[in-house]
ZALUMBA-147422 format. One line per 5 residues: number of its first residue (from 1); for each residue y negated, z negated, x of C-alpha. Coordinates in steps of 0.2 Angstrom, whole numbers, plus 2048, in hexadecimal, padded with zeros to 3 digits. Layout:
! ZALUMBA-147422
NUM = Y Z X; ...
This chain:
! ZALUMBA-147422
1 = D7C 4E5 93D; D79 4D6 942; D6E 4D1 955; D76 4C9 965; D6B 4B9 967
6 = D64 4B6 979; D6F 4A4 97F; D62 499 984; D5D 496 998; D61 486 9A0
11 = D54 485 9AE; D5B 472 9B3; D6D 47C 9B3; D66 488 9BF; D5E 47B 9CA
16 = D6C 46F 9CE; D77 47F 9D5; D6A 485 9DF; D68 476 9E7; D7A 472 9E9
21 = D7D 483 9F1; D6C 480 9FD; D75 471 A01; D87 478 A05; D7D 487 A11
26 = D72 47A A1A; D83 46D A1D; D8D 47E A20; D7D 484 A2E; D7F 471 A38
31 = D91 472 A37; D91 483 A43; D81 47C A4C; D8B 46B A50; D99 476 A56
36 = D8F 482 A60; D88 470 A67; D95 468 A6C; D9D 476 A73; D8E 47A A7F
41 = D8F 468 A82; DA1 46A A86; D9F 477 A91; D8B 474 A9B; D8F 460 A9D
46 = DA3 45F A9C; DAA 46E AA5; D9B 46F AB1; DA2 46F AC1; DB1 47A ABB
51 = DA6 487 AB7; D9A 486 AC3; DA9 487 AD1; DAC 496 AC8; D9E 49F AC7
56 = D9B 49D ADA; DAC 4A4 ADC; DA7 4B5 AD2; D95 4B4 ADC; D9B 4AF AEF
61 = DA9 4B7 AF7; DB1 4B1 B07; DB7 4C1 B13; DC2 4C0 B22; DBC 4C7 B32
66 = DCA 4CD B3B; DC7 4CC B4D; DC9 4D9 B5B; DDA 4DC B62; DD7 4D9 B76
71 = DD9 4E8 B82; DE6 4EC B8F; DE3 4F2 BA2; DED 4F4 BAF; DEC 4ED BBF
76 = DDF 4F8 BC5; DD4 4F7 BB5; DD9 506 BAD; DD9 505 B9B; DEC 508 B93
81 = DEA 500 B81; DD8 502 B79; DD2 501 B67; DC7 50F B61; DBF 50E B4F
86 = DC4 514 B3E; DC3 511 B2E; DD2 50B B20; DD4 50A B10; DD6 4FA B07
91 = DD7 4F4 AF5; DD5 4E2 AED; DDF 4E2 ADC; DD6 4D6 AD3; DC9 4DF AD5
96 = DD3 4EE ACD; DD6 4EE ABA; DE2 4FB ABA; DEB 4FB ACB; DF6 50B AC3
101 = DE8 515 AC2; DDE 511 AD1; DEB 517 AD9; DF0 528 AD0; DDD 52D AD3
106 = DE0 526 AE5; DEF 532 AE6; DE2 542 ADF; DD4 53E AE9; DDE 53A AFA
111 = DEB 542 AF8; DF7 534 AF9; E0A 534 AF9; E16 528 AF1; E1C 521 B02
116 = E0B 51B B05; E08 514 AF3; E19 50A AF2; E12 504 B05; E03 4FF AFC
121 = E0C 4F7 AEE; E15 4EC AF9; E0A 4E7 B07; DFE 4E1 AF6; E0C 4D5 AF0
126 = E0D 4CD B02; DFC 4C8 B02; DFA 4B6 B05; DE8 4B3 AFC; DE0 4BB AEE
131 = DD3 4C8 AEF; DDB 4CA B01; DD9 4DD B02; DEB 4E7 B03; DE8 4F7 B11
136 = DEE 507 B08; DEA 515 B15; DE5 513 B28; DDA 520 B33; DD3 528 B25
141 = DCA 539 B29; DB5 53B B27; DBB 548 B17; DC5 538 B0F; DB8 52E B12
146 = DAB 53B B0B; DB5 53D AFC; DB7 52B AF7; DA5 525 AF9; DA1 533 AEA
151 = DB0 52D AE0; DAC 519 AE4; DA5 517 AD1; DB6 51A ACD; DBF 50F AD9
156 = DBA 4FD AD6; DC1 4F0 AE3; DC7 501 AEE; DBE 4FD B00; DBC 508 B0E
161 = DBB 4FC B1F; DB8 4FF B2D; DC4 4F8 B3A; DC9 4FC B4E; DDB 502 B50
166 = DE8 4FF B5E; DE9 512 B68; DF3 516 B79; DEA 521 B85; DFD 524 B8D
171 = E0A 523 B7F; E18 527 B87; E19 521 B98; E14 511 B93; E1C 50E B82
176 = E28 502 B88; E1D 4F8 B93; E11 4F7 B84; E1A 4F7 B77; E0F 4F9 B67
181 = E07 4F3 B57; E0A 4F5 B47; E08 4F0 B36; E0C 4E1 B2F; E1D 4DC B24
186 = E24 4D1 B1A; E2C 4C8 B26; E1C 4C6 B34; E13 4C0 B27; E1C 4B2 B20
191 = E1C 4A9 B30; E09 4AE B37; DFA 4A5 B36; DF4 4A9 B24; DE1 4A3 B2A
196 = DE1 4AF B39; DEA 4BE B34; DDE 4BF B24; DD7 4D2 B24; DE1 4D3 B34
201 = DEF 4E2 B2F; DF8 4E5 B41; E02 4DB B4C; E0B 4DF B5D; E1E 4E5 B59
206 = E23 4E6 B6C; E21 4E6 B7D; E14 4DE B85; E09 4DF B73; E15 4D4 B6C
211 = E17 4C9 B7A; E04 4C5 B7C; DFE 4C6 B6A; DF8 4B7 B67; DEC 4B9 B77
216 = DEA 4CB B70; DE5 4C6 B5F; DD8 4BA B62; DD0 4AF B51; DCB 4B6 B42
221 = DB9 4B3 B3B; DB4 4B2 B2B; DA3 4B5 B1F; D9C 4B3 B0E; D94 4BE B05
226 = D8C 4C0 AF2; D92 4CB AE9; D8C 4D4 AD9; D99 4D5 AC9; DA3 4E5 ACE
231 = DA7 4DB AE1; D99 4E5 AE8; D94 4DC AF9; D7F 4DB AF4; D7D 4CC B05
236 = D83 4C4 B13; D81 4B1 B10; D8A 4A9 B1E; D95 4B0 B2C; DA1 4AA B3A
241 = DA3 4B6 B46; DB6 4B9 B4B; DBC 4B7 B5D; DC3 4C6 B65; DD2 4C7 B6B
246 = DD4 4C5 B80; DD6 4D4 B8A; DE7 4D4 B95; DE7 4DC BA7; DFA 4E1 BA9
251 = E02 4E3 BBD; E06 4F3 BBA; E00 503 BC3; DFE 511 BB8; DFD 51E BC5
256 = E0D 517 BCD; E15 515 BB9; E0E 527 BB6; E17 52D BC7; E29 521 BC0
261 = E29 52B BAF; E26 53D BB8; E32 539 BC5; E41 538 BB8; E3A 549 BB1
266 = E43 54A BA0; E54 53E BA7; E59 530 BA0; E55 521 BAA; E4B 513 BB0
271 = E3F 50F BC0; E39 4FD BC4; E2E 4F8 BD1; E29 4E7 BD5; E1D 4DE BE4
276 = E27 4D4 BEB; E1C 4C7 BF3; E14 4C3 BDF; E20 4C9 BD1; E14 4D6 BCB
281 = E1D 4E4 BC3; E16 4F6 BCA; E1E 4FF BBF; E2C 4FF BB1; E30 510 BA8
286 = E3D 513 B9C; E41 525 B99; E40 52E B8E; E30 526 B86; E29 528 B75
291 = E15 52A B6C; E12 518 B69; E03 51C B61; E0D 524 B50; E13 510 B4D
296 = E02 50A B4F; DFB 512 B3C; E11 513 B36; E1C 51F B3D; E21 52D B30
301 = E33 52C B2A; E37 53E B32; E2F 539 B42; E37 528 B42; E47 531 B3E
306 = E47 53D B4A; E45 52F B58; E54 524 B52; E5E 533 B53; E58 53B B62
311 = E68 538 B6F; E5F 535 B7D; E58 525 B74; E47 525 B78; E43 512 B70
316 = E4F 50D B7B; E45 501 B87; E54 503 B94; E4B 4FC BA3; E4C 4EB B9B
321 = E59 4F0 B8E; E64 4FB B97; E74 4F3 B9F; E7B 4FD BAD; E8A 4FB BBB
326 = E81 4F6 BC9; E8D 502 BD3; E89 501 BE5; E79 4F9 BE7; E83 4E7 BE3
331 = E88 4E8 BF8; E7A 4E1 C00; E7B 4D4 BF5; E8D 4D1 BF8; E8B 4D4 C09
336 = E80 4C3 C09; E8D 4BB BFF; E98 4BF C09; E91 4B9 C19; E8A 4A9 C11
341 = E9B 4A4 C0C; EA1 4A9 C1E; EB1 4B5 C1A; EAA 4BF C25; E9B 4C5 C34
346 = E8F 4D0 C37; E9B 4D6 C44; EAB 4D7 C3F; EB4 4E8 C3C; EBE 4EC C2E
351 = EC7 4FC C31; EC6 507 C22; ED3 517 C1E; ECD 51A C0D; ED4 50E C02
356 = ED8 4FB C00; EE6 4F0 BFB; EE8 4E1 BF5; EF4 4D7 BFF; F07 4DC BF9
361 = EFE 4E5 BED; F03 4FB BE9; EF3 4FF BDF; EE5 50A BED; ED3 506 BE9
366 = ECB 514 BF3; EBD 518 BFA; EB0 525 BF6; EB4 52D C05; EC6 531 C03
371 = ECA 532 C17; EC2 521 C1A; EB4 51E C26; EBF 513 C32; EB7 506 C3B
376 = EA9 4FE C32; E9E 4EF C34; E91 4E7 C29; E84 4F0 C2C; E8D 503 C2D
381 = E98 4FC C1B; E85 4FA C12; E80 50B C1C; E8D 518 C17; E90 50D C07
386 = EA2 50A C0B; EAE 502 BFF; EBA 4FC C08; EB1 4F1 C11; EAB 4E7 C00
391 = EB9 4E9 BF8; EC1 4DC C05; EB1 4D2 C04; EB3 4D1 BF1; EC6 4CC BF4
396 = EC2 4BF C02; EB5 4B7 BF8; EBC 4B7 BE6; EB3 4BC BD7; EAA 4A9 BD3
401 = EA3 4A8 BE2; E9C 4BB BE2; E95 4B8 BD2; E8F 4A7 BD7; E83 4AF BE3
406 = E7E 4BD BD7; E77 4B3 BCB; E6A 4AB BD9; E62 4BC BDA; E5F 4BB BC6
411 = E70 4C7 BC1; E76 4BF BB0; E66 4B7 BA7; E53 4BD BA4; E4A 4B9 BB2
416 = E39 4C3 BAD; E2B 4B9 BA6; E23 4C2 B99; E2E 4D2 B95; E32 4D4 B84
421 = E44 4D5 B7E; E4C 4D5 B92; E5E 4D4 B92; E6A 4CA B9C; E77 4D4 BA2
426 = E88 4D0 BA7; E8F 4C6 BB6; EA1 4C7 BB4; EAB 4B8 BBB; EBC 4AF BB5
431 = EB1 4A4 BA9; EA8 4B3 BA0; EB8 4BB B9F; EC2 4AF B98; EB4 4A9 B8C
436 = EB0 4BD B88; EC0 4C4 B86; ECD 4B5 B86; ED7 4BE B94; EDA 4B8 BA9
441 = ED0 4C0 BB5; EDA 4CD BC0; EDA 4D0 BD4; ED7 4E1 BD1; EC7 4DD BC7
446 = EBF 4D5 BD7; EC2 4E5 BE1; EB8 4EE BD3; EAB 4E0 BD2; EA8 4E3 BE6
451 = EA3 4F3 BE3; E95 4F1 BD2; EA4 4F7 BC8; EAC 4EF BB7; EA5 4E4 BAD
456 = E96 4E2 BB8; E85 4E7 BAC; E73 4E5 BB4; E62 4EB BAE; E56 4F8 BB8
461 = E4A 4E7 BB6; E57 4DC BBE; E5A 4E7 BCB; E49 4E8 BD1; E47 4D6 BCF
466 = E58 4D2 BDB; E50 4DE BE6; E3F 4D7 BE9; E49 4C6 BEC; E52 4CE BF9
471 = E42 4D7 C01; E39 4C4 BFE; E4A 4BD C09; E4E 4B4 BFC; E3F 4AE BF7
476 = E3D 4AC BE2; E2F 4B5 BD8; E2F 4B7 BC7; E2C 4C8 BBF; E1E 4CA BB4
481 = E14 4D5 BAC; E02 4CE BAA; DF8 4CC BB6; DE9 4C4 BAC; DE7 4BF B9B
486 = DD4 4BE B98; DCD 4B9 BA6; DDD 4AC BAB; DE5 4B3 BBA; DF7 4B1 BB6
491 = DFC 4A8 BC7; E0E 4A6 BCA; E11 495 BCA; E20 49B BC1; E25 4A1 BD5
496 = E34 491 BD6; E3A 495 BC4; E49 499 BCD; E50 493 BE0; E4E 49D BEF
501 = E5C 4A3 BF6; E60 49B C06; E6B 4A2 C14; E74 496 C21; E6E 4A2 C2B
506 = E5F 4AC C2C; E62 4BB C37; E6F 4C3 C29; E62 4C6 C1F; E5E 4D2 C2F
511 = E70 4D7 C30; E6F 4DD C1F; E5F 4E5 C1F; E63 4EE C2D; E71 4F8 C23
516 = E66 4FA C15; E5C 503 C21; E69 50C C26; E6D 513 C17; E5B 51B C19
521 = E5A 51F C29; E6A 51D C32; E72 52F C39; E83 529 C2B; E75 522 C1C
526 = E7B 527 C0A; E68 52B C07; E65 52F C1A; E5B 540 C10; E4C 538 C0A
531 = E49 530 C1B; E42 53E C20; E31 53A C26; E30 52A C21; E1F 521 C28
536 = E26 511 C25; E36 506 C23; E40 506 C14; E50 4FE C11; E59 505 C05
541 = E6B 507 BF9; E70 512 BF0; E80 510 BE1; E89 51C BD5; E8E 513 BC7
546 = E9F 519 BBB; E9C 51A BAA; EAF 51B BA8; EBE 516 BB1; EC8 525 BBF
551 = EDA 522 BBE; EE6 51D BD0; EE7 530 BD1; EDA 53A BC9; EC8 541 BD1
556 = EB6 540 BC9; EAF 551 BC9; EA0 551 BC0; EA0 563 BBB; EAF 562 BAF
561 = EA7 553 BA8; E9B 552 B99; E89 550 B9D; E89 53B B97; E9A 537 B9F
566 = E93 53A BB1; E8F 52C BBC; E7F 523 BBB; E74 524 BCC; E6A 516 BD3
571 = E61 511 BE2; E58 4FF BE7; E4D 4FF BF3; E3E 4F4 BFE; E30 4F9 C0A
576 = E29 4F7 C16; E39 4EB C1B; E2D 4E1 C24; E21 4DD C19; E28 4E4 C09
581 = E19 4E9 BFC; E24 4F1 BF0; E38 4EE BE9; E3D 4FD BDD; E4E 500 BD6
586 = E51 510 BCE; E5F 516 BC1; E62 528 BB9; E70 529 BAC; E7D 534 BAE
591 = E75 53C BBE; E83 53C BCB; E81 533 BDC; E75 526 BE0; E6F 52D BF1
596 = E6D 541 BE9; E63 53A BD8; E5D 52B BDA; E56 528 BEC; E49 536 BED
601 = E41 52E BDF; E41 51D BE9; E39 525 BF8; E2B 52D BEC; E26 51F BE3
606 = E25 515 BF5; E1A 523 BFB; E10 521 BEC; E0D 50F BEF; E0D 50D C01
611 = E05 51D C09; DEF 520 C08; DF0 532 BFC; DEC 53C C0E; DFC 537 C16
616 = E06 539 C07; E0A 54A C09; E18 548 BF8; E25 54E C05; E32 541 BFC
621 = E2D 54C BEA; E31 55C BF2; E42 554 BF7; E47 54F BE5; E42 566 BE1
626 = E4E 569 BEC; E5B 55D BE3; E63 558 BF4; E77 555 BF4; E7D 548 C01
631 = E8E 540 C04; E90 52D BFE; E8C 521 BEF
């Protein structure tokens, strides 16, 4: 067998593909150092500021300082809207990797239920900035709190803040007067101040938080802060301090507002009083009330249900809402129509036998008292409240001119100056009607204007304003409701927003006066009852308004009745009549007659106000127990 032979070794061979390969690794090694090189250039010298704008960004944060929300006092520095400290629960999604499951362990550890998540999911889509935190729970408990600060490894970007938040000391007696806030929408939040609302999650929904909330709001501040890479806050490198929001001192009286709402005592219904001499509102209660302080944090839809449907509609705010007849209390205003105009004087007589007709007219427009009350001036018509004598004032002076003069004592606009969502309510004439309802005004419809009756609508706020007018003799002020905000009195310039109203003559303001008085204290007065022990002049009158129409022939009697299609009682009322300190104007839906169900409430109120608390021996209260039935209107 023959040997394989060794091939011979070619060392030069060997040599020139080493080096060849040396060279490709070395050519291969500054290829991937140039690129490494340029792109270090590219991104130290080229994208410098890009990235070092960035990395600032991820380092220093800038956080809103929501300022504090102003307080509200009343008139005599009692505190009726404060802010008491608590804590909420916010998160900043991009800050959160997996927002889905933040909030399922969110939903373990608090508890959570999907009304509050889908909340949460969409207040986060309405926030205007990023890393603007999105409030998922308000008022959390010391056990909530407890329980996420030993989860918080779990829960980047999930904050617990501390925050003040809106609470009523007196929900519901002064609900309406207040209104209250709430949580920000959609809606607020497209058209809000972006800068100053950052952090802020509240705003004023009604009332007098909404009417002042920019005053109540104040500026929000701002500060930076470093922050570590999971958004840890490590220090506080700069800071402007927000600027709280100014405190509001309101003209009401909250003993006097308490005394309103427990006067009604369960009724539907509304009391206003006014000062005459300024415009400052004493007291304004809608009743029923409601908690405003379940809106403040969100209402629960079982509660917020239960209110909608709650007949006696307690979100109602009727006593700048609710549009009544004005029934009988429109006669001391048309008496001074009437005597203005001159179709009649102070002491001419009309004789009435019960009923009026027009001339060559069949229909009878009675009187309340079936029999008549025969001969009757000015002064006895406003006293026993007699219809017969204003319905041939109404006919004598037509129904433009009546409602001309109406509207000088603020009927048919909003008068008020700072009252949220006021209505106007309706002074009829042959204009309005024909504008309203395409139709001619009838002769018959003046009789029943005389008298308060058809289309004529007023508010419990407009009452009391017509009436402070009339205790000012005419003399304008504008309603209002605050009485500082900060430490700017809130002076009324506004007093000539309106004319006064001026008499040819000035003694029948006396003439009229005198029969409101009357109706008090006169031996024939339709509220002669609550004159008993009076200590000081009030003038008075009293109105029972229809909620529907009697035919020629048929008889109210309230017992066959159901509850809501009885009259509504109301009284207006002024005291002392010589130097009038309070105008109040009461209504009560549903209640029967004016003088029974409305004046003792009046006469309380006054008492209230006027008397020192040792001379007010409550006597008018103890009337109102014994539910007093009188004769009259």
């Amino acid at each position: 067998m023959r040997k394989r032979r060794d091939p011979i070794k070619d060392t030069a061979r060997e040599v020139r593909v080493f080096r060849a390969r040396s060279l490709l690794a070395a050519l291969l090694v500054l290829l991937m150092a140039g690129g490494l090189g340029a792109r270090l250039f590219y991104l130290q010298v080229v994208e410098h500021d890009v990235f070092t704008t960035r990395s600032e960004k991820n380092r220093v944060r800038v956080e809103p300082l929501p300022p504090t929300r102003g307080l509200i006092y009343d008139r005599q520095g009692e505190l009726v809207a404060e802010n008491r400290p608590t804590y909420n629960l916010t998160i900043v999604r991009e800050r959160v990797q997996d927002i889905d499951a933040t909030l399922d362990r969110l939903v373990d550890i608090l508890g959570l239920d999907e009304t509050q998540v889908e909340a949460f999911r969409k207040r986060s889509r309405q926030r205007q900035r990023p890393y603007q935190p999105a409030l998922l729970m308000s008022d959390l408990s010391e056990r909530q709190i407890a329980r996420l600060a030993v989860n918080r490894y779990r829960l980047p970007g999930v904050e617990v803040e501390a925050q003040w938040l809106r609470h009523y000391p007196s929900p519901k007696i002064m609900a309406h007067v207040l209104g209250y806030v709430g949580r920000i929408n959609e809606q607020e939040l497209a058209s809000l101040d972006s800068g100053n609302y950052a952090g802020t999650h509240y705003i004023g929904k009604t009332g007098i938080e909404k009417q002042y909330e920019e005053a109540l709001h104040g500026k929000a501040g701002l500060r930076k802060v470093e922050t570590n890479a999971r958004g840890r806050v490590l220090r506080e490198l700069e800071r402007t301090p927000p600027e709280p929001g100014k405190d509001l001192t309101l003209t009401i009286d909250t003993r006097l507002q308490q005394m309103a709402y427990d006067l009604l005592d369960g009724r539907r219904g509304s009391i206003v009083a006014i000062q005459p001499q300024t415009g400052d509102i004493l007291a304004m209660v809608s009743a029923p009330g409601f908690d405003s302080n379940k809106f403040v944090t969100g209402i629960s839809y079982e509660d917020y249900r239960a209110l909608r449907q709650n007949p006696d509609l307690p979100l109602f705010n009727r006593a700048v809402r609710g549009q009544y007849p004005i029934g009988s209390t429109i006669k001391p205003f048309e008496a001074l129509a009437a005597l203005q105009n001159e179709v009649v004087t102070p002491q001419e007589v009309i004789y009435d036998p019960g009923y009026y007709k027009l001339p060559n007219g069949t229909r009878r427009y009675r009187n309340w008292l079936r029999w008549g009350h025969g001969r009757v001036d000015l002064e006895r018509a406003l006293a026993v409240s007699n219809n017969t004598y204003f319905y041939t004032m109404a006919h004598r002076l037509g129904i433009d001119a009546l409602s001309s003069f109406m509207y000088k004592f603020g009927f048919g606009e909003v008068t008020s100056l700072d009252v949220q969502g006021a209505s106007s309510g309706t002074v009829p004439s042959r204009e309005w009607k024909r504008e309203k309802y395409g139709q001619v005004w009838y002769p018959g419809e003046t009789l029943s204007a005389g008298i308060g009756q058809g289309y004529w609508m007023v508010t419990p706020l407009q009452l009391a304003t017509a009436e402070a007018t009339l205790a000012n003799r005419g003399d304008w002020v504008r309603p209002h409701l605050a009485k500082r905000v900060g430490e700017t009195s809130v002076e009324p310039p506004f007093k000539n927003t309106k004319p006064d109203v001026k008499l040819d003559k000035d003694v029948w303001w006396d003439d009229v006066f005198n029969g409101m008085q009357k109706v008090v204290s006169g031996r024939e007065g339709t509220a002669r009852h609550i004159g008993k022990g009076l200590k000081y002049d009030m003038a008075g009158k009293s109105g029972t308004a229809q909620v529907f129409s009697l035919g020629q022939n048929q008889k109210y009697d309230a017992d066959e009745l159901k509850e809501r299609l009885r009259d509504h009682a109301l009284f207006t009322a002024f005291a002392p009549v010589d130097d009038p300190q309070i105008a109040i104007a009461v209504i009560v839906e549903n209640a029967g007659g004016g003088s029974s169900h409305a004046a003792g409430l009046a006469r309380a109120l006054a008492d209230e106000w006027l008397l020192p608390d040792d001379e007010n021996t409550h006597q008018a209260e103890e009337l109102i127990e014994e539910d007093v039935e009188v004769e009259g209107t």
